[in-house]
N, C-alpha and C positions, 0 to 999 in steps of 0.2 A: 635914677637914670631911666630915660625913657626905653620900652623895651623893643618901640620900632626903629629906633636910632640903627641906621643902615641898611635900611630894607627898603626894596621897591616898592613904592608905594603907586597902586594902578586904583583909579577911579572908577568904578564900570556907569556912565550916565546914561539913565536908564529909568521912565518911570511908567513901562510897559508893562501890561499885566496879563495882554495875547502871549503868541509864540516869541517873544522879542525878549517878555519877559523872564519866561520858564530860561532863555538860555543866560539871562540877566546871573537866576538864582543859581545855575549849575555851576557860572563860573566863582559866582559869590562861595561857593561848598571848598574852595582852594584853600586849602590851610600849609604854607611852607615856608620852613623858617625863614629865608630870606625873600620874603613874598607879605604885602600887608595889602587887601583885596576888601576894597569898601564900595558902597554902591549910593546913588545920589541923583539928583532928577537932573542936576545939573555938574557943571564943571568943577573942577579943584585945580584953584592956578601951584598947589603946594605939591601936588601930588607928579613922581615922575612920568605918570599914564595916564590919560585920558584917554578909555577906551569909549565911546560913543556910540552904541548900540542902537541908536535912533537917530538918523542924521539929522530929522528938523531943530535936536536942539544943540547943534555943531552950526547951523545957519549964521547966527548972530554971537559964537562964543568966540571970546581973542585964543587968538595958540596961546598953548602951554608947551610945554617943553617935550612934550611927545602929542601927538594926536592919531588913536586911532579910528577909523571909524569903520562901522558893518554895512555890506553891500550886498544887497539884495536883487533887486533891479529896480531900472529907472523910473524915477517918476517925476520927473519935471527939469527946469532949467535951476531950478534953487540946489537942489539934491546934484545937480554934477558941479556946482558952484562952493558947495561944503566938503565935494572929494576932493575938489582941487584944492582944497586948504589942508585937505588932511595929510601928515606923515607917511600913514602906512591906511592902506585899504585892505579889509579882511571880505575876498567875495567868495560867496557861498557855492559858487561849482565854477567850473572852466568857460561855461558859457559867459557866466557874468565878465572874470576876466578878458574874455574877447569881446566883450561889449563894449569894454571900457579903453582895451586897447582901439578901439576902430575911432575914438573919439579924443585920441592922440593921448592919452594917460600912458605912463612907463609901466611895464611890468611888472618892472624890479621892485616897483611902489603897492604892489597889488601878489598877496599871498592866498592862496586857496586853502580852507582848511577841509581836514580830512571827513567832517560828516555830523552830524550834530549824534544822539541817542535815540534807539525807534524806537517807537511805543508798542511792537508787536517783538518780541522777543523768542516766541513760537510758531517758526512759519508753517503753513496750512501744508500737508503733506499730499499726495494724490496717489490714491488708494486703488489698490489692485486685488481685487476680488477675487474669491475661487469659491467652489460649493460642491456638495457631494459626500457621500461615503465613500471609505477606502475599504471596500471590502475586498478586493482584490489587490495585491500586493504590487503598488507601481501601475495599475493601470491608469488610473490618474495619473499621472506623470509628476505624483507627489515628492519625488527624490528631484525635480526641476523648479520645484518650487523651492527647496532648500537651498541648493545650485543659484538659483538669481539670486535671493534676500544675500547670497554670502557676495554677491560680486556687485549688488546696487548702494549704494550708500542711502542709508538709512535717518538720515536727513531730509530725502526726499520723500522718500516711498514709506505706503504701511501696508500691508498685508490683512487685510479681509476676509476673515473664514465662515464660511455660511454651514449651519448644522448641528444637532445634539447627537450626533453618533459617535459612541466609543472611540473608535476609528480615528474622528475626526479632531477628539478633543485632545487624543494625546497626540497626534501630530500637530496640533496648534500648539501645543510645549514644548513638542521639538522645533518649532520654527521659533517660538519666540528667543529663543536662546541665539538664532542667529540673526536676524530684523526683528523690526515691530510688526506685531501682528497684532491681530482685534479679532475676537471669537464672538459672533452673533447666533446665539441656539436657535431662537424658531423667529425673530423678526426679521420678515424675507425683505416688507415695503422700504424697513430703515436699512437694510441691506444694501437693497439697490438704488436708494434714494444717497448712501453715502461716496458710493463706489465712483471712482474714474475710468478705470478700464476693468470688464470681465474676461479674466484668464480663462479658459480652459485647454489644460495640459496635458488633457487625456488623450491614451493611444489610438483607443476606440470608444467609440460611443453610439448608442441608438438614435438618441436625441442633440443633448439631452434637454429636461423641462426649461435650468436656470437659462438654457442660450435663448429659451423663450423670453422669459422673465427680461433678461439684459436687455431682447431685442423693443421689448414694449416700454421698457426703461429708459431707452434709448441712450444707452450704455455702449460706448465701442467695446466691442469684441477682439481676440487675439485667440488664435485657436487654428488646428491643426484644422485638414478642410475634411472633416467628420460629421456625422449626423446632420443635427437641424443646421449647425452652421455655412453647412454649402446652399442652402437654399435660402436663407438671410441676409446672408454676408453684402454688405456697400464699401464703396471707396474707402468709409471712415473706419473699417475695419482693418486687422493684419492677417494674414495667412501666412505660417511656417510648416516647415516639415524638420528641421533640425533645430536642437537647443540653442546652439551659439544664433543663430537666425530670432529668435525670440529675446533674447538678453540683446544683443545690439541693438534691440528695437525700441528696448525699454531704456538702452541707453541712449541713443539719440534724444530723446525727450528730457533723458535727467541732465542732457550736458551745459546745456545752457541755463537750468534752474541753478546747477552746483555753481557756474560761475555769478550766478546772479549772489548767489550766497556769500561766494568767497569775498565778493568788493563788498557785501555788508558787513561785514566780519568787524571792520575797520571802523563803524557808526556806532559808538561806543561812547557815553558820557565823560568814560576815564581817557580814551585818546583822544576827547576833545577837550578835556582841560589840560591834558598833557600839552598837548599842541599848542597853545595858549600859556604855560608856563614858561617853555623853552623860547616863546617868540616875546615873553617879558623878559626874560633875563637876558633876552640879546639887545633890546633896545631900551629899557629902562635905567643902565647904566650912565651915569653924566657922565661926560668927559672932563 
């Protein structure tokens, strides 16, 4: 007995070896039992899918009993000549969709899917700096730096500690327990060369050197209006006097990263073949 006897049988045609390909191979990775997922440069009139990952070779192919084809954007009068032959149009964001709508194509004919798999899995964080000895209990304003890391999300942000003092080292222990933090002993250059914004949290200060260092860095600043920072401080800088005033400040910046994140969330190789299963098992079935 043959052991695909009953199963959707989808074509993927395809003999792309750029980006067209890679997404060729991901969905080729489908292993489900009622699913038989072969790939071929050209068509299978036997097969209940012909998904067509490359429209030029859907140009000159007779229907088969499903056609899908991928939509990218336009390139010529041949390529809107092969959507119009296809079943189901698979186009890669909303824009495409209303390209195709404005050129009288149905909607209901054209499915968005959720996002292909990104190749960056670690987004870059933007780093928030501090430096100094705590030799004085809080005048740093080292209990405000616990304070943010526990109200920022930690996806965004890392915490940057500049220093080999005692002081500093076991406070960089107690921070890493609630954010990320990054303990730099004595490289000040790759300090400031890493840094996004430099904090400083302190109550009082003389200076101090690092709001130097920030300032020749050319590092925005955040800092109470103390020492060297009243006399540096520009537009691209913050000025506070209260905690909550310094955290919202640091939130306005993470609000729109956090959403950019959230809709990545979803560009995911597993919810792109998902997506791809459940829309074979809807239209791969004969009537």
């Amino acid at each position: 007995m043959n052991s695909d006897t009953g199963k959707i049988k989808v074509n993927l045609v395809n003999n792309n070896q750029w980006i067209l390909g890679i997404i060729a191979s991901k969905l080729l990775d489908i292993k489900e039992p009622d699913l038989k997922v072969s790939r071929r440069s050209t068509y299978d009139l036997s097969a209940d899918i012909n998904y067509y990952i490359n429209w030029q070779a859907f140009v000159r192919a007779p229907k088969s009993n499903f056609d899908m084809i991928w939509f990218s954007h336009l390139c010529g009068a041949d390529e809107i000549a092969a959507l119009r032959k296809a079943d189901l149009i698979v186009a890669k964001s909303k824009h495409g969709r209303d390209t195709l709508r404005e050129l009288g194509f149905n909607s209901r004919n054209v499915k968005i899917f959720p996002g292909i798999g990104a190749a960056i899995q670690d987004p870059k964080k933007t780093n928030i700096g501090f430096a100094g000895r705590l030799c004085y209990k809080n005048r740093k304003g080292e209990s405000e730096l616990l304070d943010l890391a526990r109200a920022l999300d930690n996806r965004i942000w890392r915490f940057c500690l500049l220093g080999n003092d005692r002081t500093l080292v076991d406070f960089y222990r107690e921070l890493s327990e609630v954010g990320d933090a990054v303990l730099y002993k004595s490289d000040v250059k790759q300090f400031f060369q890493n840094i996004d914004y430099y904090l400083q949290s302190s109550y009082v200060e003389g200076g101090s050197m690092d709001i130097i260092n920030a300032v020749n860095a050319g590092i925005p600043i955040v800092s109470r209006e103390i020492g060297f920072f009243h006399d540096f401080k520009t537009t691209e800088d913050f000025t506070y006097s209260k905690y909550h005033e310094m955290e919202n400040f640091f939130k306005r910046i993470q609000e729109p990263k956090v959403r950019k994140l959230d809709r990545a969330e979803i560009n995911t190789w597993d919810n792109f073949r998902q997506w791809h299963i459940d829309l074979w098992r809807k239209h791969g079935k004969r009537s």
